[in-house]
C-alpha positions as CSV (number, residue, x, y, z in Angstrom):
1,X,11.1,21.4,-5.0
2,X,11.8,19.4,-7.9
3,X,14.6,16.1,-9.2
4,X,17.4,16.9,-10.0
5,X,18.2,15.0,-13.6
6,X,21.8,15.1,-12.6
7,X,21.6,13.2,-9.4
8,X,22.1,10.0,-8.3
9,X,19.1,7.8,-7.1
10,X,18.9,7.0,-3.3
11,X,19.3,3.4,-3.6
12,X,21.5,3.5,-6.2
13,X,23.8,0.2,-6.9
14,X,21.8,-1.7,-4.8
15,X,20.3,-4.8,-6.7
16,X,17.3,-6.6,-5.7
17,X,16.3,-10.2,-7.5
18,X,12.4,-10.7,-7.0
19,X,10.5,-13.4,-6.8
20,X,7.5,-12.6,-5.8
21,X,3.9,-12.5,-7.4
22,X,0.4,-10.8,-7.2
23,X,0.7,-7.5,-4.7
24,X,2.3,-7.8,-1.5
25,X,5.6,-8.7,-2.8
26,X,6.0,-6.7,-5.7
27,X,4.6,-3.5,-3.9
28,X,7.5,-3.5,-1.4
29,X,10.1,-4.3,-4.8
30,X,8.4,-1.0,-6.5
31,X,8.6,1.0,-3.0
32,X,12.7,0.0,-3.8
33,X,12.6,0.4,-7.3
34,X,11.0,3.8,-6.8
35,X,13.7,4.4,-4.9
36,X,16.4,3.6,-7.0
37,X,17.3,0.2,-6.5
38,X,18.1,-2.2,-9.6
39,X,15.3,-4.9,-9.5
40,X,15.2,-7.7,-11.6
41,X,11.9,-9.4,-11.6
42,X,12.0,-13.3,-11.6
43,X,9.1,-14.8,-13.2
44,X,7.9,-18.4,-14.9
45,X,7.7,-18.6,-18.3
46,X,3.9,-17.9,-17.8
47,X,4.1,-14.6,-16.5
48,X,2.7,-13.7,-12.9
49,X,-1.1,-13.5,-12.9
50,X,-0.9,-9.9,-12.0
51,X,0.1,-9.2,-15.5
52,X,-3.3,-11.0,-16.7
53,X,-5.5,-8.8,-14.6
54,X,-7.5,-6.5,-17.0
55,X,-7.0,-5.7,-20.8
56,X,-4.0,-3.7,-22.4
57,X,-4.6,-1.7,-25.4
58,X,-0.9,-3.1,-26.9
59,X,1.1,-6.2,-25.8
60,X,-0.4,-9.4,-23.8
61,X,0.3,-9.8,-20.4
62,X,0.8,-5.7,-19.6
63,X,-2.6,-5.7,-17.1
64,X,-3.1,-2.3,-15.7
65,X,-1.7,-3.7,-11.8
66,X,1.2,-5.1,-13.8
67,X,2.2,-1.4,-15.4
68,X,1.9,0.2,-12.0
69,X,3.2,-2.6,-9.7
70,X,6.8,-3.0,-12.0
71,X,7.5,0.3,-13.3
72,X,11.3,0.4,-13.7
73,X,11.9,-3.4,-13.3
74,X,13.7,-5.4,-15.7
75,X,12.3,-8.8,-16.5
76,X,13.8,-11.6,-16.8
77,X,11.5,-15.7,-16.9
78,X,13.1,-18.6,-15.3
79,X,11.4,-21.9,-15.1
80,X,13.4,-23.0,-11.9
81,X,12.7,-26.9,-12.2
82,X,14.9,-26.5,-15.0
83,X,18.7,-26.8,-14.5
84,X,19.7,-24.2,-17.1
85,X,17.1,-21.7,-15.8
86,X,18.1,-23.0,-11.7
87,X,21.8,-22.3,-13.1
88,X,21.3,-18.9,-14.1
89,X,19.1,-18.0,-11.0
90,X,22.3,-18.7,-9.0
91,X,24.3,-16.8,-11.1
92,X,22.2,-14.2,-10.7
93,X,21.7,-14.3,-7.1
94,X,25.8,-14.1,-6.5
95,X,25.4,-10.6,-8.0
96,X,22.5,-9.7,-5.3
97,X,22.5,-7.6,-2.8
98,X,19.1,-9.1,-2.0
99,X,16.8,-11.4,-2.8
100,X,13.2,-11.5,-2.1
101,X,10.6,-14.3,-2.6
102,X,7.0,-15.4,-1.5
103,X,7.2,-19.1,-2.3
104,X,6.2,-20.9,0.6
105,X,9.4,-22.7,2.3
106,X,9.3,-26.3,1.2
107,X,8.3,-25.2,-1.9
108,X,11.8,-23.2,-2.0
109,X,13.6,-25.6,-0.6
110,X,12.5,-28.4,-3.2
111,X,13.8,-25.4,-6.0
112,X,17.2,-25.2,-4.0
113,X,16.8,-21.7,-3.2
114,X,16.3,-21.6,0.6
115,X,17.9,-19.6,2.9
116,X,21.1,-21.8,3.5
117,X,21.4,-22.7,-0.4
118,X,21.5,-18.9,-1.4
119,X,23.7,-17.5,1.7
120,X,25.9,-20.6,0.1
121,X,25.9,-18.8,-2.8
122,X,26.2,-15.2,-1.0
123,X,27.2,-14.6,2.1
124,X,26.4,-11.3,2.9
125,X,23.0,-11.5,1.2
126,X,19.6,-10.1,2.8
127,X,17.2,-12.8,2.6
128,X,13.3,-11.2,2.7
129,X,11.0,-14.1,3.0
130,X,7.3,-12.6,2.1
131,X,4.8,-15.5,4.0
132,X,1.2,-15.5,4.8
133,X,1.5,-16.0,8.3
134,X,5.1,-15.7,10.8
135,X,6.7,-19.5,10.3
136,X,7.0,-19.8,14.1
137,X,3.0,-19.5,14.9
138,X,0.2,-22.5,14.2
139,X,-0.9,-21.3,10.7
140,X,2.7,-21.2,9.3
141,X,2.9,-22.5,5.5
142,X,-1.6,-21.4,4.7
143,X,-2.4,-19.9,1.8
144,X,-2.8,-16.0,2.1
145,X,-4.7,-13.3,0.0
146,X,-5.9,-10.5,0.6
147,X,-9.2,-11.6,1.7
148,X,-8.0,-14.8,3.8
149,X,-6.0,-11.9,6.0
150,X,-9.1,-9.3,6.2
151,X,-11.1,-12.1,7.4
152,X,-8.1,-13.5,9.8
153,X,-7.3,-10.2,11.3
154,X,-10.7,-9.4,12.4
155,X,-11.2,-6.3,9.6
156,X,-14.1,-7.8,7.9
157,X,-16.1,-7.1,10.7
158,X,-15.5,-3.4,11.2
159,X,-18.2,-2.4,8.7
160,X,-21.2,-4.3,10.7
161,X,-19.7,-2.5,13.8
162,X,-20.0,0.6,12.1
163,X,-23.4,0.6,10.3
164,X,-25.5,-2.4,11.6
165,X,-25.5,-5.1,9.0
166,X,-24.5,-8.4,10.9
167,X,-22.8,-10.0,7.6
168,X,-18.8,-9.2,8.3
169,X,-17.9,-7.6,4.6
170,X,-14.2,-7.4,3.0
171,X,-13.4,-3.3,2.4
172,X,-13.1,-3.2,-1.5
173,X,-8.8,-2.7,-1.5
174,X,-6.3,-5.0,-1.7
175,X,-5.4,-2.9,1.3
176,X,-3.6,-5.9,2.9
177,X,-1.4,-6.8,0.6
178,X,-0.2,-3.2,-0.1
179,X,0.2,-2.4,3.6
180,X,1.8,-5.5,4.2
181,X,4.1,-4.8,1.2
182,X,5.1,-1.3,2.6
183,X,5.9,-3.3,5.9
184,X,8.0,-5.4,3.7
185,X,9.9,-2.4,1.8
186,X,10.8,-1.1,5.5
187,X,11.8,-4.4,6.0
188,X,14.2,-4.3,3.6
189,X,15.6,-1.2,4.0
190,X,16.2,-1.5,7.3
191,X,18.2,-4.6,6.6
192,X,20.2,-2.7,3.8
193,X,21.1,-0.1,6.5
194,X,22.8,-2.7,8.7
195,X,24.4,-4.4,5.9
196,X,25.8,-1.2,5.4
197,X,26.9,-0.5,8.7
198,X,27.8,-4.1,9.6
199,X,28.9,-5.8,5.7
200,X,26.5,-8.6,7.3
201,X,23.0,-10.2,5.5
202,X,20.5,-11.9,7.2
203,X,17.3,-13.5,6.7
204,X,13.8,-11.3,7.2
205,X,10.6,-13.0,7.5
206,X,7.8,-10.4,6.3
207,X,4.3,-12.3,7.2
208,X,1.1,-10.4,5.7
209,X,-0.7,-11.7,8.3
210,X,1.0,-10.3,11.6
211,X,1.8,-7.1,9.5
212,X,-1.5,-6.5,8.5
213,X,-3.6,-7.0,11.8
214,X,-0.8,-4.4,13.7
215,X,-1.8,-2.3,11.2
216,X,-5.6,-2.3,12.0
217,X,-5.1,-3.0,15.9
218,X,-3.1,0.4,16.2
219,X,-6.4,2.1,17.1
220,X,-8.8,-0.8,16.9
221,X,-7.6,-2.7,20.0
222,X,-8.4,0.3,22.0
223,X,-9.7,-1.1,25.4
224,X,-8.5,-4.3,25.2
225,X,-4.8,-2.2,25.5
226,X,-5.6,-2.8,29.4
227,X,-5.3,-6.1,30.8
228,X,-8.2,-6.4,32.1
229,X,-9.9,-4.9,29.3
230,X,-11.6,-2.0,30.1
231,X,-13.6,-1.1,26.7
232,X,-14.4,-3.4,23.7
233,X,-12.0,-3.7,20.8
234,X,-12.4,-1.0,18.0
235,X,-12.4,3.0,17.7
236,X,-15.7,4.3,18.9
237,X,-15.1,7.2,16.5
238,X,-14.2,5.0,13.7
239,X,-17.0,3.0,14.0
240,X,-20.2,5.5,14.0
241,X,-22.7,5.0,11.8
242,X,-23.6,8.3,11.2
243,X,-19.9,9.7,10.6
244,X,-20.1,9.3,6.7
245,X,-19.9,11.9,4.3
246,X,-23.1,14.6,4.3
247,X,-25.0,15.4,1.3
248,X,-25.4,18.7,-0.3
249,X,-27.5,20.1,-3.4
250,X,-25.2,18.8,-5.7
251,X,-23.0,15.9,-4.3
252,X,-21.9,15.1,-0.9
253,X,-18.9,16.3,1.6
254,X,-17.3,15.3,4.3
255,X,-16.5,17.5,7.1
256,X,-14.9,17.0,10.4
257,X,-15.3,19.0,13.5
258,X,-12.7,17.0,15.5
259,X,-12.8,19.1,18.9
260,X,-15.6,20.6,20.9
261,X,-15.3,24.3,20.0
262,X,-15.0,22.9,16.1
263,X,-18.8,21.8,16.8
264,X,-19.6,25.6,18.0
265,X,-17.9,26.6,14.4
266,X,-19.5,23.8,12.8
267,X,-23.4,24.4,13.6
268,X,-22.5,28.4,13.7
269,X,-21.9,28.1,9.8
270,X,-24.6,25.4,9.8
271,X,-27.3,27.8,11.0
272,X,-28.3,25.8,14.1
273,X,-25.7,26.7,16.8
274,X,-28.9,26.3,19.3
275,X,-28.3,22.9,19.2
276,X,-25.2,22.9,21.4
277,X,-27.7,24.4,24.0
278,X,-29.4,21.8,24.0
279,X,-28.9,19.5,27.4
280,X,-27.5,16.4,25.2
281,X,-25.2,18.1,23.9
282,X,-23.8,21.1,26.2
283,X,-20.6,19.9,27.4
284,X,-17.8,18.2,25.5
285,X,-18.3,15.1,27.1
286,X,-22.0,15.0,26.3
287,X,-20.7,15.9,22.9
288,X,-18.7,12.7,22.4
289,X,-21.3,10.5,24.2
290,X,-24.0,11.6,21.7
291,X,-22.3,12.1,19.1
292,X,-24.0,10.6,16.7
293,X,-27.1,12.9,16.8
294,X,-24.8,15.7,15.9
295,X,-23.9,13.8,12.8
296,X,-27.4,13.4,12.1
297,X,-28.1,17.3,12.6
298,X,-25.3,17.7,10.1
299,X,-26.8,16.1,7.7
300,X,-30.1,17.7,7.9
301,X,-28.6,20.7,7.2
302,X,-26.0,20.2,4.3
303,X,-28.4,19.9,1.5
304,X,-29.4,23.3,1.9
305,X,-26.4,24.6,0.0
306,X,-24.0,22.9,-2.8
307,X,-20.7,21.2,-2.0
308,X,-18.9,24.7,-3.7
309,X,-20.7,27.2,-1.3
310,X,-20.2,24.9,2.0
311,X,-16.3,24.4,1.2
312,X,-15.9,28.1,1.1
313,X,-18.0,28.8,4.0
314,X,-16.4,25.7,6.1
315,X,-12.4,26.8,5.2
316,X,-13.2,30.3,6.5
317,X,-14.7,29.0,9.2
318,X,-11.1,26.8,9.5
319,X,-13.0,23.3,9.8
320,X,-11.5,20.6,7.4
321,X,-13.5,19.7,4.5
322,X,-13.4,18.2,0.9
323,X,-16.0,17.4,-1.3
324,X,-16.3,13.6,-1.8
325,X,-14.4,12.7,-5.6
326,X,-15.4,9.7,-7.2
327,X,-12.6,7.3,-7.5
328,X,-12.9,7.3,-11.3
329,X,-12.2,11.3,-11.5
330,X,-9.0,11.4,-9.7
331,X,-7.0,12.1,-12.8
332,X,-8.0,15.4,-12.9
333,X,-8.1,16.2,-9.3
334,X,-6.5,20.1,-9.2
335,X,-4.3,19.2,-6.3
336,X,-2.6,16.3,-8.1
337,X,-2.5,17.7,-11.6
338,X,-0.5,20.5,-9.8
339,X,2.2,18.4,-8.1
340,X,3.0,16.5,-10.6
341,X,1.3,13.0,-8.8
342,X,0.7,11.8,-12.4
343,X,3.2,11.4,-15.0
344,X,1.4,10.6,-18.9
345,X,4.1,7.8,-20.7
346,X,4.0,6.6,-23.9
347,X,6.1,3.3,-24.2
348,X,6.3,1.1,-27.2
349,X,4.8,-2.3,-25.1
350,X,1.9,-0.4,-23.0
351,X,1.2,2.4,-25.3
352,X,0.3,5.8,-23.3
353,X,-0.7,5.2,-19.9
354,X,-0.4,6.9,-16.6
355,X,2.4,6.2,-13.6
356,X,1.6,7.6,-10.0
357,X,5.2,9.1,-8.6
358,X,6.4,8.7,-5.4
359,X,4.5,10.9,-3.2
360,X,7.2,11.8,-0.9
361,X,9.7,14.4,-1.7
362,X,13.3,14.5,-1.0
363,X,15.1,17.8,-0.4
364,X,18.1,16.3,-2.0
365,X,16.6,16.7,-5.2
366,X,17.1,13.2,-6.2
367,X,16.0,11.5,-9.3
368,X,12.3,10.1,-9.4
369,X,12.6,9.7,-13.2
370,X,9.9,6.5,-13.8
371,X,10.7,3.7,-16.8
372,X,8.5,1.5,-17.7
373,X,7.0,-2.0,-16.9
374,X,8.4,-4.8,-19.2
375,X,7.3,-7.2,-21.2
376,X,7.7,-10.5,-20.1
377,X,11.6,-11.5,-20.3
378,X,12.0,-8.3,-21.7
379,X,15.6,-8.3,-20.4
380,X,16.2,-11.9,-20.0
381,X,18.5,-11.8,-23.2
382,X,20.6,-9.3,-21.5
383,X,20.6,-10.5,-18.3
384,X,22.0,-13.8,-19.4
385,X,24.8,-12.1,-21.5
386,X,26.0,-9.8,-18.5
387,X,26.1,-12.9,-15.9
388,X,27.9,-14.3,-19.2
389,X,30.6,-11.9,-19.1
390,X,31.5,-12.3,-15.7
């Protein structure tokens, strides 16, 4: 299944002005640009820091997050205390379909651009508000990254639950920002559905916060579901220490027997199936209650043979397996290289460089053609002549 050049894109004609900065906003702007919709990113005359984030091999301010955050974008900088630049914001905005921001709301307000101003200017405009934490709660209008909202949502300590340490740790992602982004793309498109249906706009509050810990709490709240509670907070399974990946002779894998009779398969192919006999571990439920000495049987037994020969012995034994990849080779990961994941572009700002492509696929055969990230203002010339013209 491939794009069709000669299609349309999905979101096609629908224009997005952005406003946001760092991750969280422009992730769920690239979900949309992805997509298809015509986003114009809003920045100060500075550039958003994002764009300062690591060295480019060509033009300043073209960071590696920049390139793969604002593929496809247009650029435009406004400094928005100025009248000229406030003037051509609301010019821009009239042509919106929607407009997205992640300035806190006094801080909007004092620029003129707050959800009354701009409806003034649009009516039917959809409004996505990208905050820390929801405006109606006590910690509406704090500062939010990443980290502030690992800590917050009780994620930083899942790794001492899981291996011992008492000091709560962040996990190395910017995981909340990007999932609180995606939260903010379906956001978005859910209110460009009932604009659709209804011709109506409306205002959506996105907070990273709220987004974010539903995210984690989906299995982490586990007993604490029940009023009263009847089990602690956080996935048993998730959280044993010995449930990493195994070592072999050359690497390590990870493999998961997920059911009872995948454990008689696992330790079969192991060469230990004795172990199962064994009275901790001879029914399923004595399985999951002692489950952590079966991990540590497993990984007695994986150095034995190399990461190759246990993949072959565990997918014809039909248990799930994959040897462990270092994040740094995932360029030429096999699977990847053969769907097309990454595109190589050569653009006249960035110079070659890799994009990621949308990983879902459309049976439409829609366009997923990918242009580049812009220079700052790139298209502000342009931009100003088209709202010119009108």
């Amino acid at each position: 299944m491939t794009s069709n050049p000669t299609a349309g894109r999905m979101l096609e004609g629908i224009r997005i002005v952005d406003l946001t900065s760092i991750v969280f906003g422009p992730y769920a702007t690239q979900v949309l640009a992805d997509l298809g919709a015509e986003v114009i990113r809003v920045e100060p005359p500075s550039g958003d820091q994002m764009r300062k984030t690591g060295r480019s091999p060509k033009a300043k301010g073209m960071g590696p997050p920049h390139v793969l955050l604002n593929r496809g974008k247009q650029s435009i900088a406004l400094d928005l205390k100025q009248p000229e630049d406030a003037a051509t914001m609301r010019r821009l905005l009239a042509t919106a379909d929607v407009f997205v921001h992640n300035i806190r709301e006094a801080a909007i307000a004092r620029l003129g651009f707050g959800w009354e101003e701009v409806r003034a200017i649009r009516q039917d405009i959809i409004y996505a508000h990208c905050v820390g934490f929801g405006s109606n709660g006590p910690y509406a209008g704090l500062q939010a990254y990443d980290d502030v909202i690992q800590a917050a949502s009780g994620t930083a300590t899942l790794l001492p639950r899981a291996d011992g340490n008492p000091r709560p740790r962040y996990l190395p992602s910017l995981i909340a920002d990007k999932v609180a982004g995606l939260y903010g793309a379906q956001a978005i498109l859910a209110a460009i559905v009932h604009k659709l249906r209804t011709g109506e706009g409306q205002h959506v509050e996105v907070p990273m916060f709220e987004s974010f810990t539903h995210f984690m709490l989906l299995e982490h709240m586990f007993g604490q579901v029940y009023d009263p509670p009847i089990e602690p907070a956080g996935y048993p399974r998730q959280l044993q220490r010995h449930r990493q990946p195994f070592p072999t002779a050359d690497g390590y894998i990870s493999i998961v027997p997920y059911t009872s009779d995948a454990f008689v398969r696992v330790f079969a192919v192991l060469g230990n199936p004795a172990i199962l006999e064994d009275e901790r571990y001879n029914t399923p439920k004595l399985q999951t209650i002692n489950i952590e000495g079966l991990y540590q049987e497993m990984a007695r037994l994986t150095p034995a043979k190399t990461t190759a020969e246990w993949l072959k012995l565990m997918s014809a034994a039909q248990i799930p397996a994959m040897a462990v990849r270092d994040i740094g080779d995932m360029l030429d990961d096999p699977h990847l290289q053969a769907v097309g994941f990454f595109e190589h572009c050569d653009d006249e700002a960035i110079g070659g460089h890799y994009q990621m492509r949308l990983p879902t696929r459309f049976g439409a055969g829609v366009r997923s053609d990918l242009g580049p990230a812009r220079v700052l203002d790139a298209d502000g010339p342009a931009i100003r002549a088209a709202l010119d013209g009108e």
